[in-house]
Steps between C-alpha positions, in 0.01 A plus 500: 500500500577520833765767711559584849702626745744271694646592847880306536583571896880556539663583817515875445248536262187436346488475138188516222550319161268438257351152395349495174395155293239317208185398800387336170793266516552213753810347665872631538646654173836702439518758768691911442631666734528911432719685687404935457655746437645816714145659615396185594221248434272718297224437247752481213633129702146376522454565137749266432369284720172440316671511149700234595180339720281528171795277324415254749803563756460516874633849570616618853632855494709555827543809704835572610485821689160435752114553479441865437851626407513621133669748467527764182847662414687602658470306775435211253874538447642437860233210586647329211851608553421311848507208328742531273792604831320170689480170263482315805171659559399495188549156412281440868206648373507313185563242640216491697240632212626187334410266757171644536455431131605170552189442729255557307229283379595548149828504499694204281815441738699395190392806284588836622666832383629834598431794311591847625490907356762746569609457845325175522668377205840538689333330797375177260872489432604486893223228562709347262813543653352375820433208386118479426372180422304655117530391169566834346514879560469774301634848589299778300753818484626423840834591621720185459827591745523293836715532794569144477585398177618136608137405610419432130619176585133447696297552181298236394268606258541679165518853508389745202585889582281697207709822554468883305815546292532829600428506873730792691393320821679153387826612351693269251732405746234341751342343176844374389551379914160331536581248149845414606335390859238298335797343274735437759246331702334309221179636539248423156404831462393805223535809463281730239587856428243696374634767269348854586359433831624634845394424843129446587428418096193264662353731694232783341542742770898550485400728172550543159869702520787235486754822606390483842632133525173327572235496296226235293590338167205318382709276227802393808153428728285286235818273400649482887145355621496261194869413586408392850192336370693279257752440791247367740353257205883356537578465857133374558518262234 
């Protein structure tokens, strides 16, 4: 197993991702692109990263807000609130982790995916929007509201949003919102709703205590990854 750190050199920025794949294996194979959540590209994104590498995917975890910027709450809240008030940037920095996916020595052109946690799940959704030449993303309790509603028309791949039933931070109403965009623009999509679980139900360190709005749920995080794992085995082929 092999994982290292990537630098992608944009204009104002430098960004670090995280490159993680099989050594063992040879040649291009289906490629994943994870997109992290508010504090940034931490250890819990390279985890992924080698789950998904020891399934035999090539994994590229980008980093949205720069080398050396993770920041814990509550700043954690206004970086990602950056993002959220500036889609336009946003969808730039994506777009740009994506193309330096794309150029990667293992990477099958014809075979890649978005994934994304939290924050990152609603920017897997605007790399959608934009237009993103992938075969499928998948939005893990991400926010699911856009400014721009109309650029579901871009999507091109399927999308599967794996989404905690009762998440305070994605009212009904933005639920209701995001599957009447995806209908009206005739995007093949899914949407799961896991009974019980709020926001963060993937992630260990959001806690045990579902009041607080945020917190793990082992059963909504063992069937979500086996949901996105079944929908990779269909876009891939």
């Amino acid at each position: 197993m092999s994982a290292k750190r990537w630098n992608t050199n944009q204009a104002d920025v430098v960004c670090e991702g995280w490159h993680a794949y099989d050594d063992s294996l040879d040649g291009e194979r289906p490629t994943v692109l994870i997109v992290h959540q508010w504090t940034g590209l931490t250890d819990y994104e390279k985890m992924r990263a080698e789950m998904l590498a020891k399934l035999g995917y090539n994994v590229f975890a980008v980093d949205i807000y720069g080398k050396g910027i993770r920041p814990q709450p509550p700043e954690a809240g206004k970086m990602a609130g950056k993002y959220k008030g500036d889609r336009g940037l946003y969808r730039k920095r994506l777009t740009d982790g994506l193309q330096k996916a794309k150029k990667l020595a293992q990477t099958d052109q014809s075979k890649i995916a978005a994934i994304g946690y939290c924050i990152g799940g609603t920017g897997v959704l605007e790399l959608a929007r934009s237009g993103a030449k992938v075969e499928g993303f998948v939005s893990f309790h991400g926010g699911l509201n856009t400014p721009t509603p109309s650029d579901a028309k871009n999507i091109e791949g399927e999308v599967l949003a794996l989404h905690g039933a009762d998440d305070p931070h994605v009212p009904v109403d933005e639920v209701a919102a995001f599957e009447k965009e995806m209908k009206d623009a005739t995007v093949e999509y899914e949407l799961v709703k896991y009974p019980g679980a709020v926001h963060a139900f993937t992630q260990k360190f959001a806690g045990d205590d579902p009041s607080k709005g945020a917190a793990y749920n082992e059963e909504a995080d063992k069937k979500s990854w086996e949901a996105m794992k079944a929908f990779f085995e269909e876009i891939f082929g």
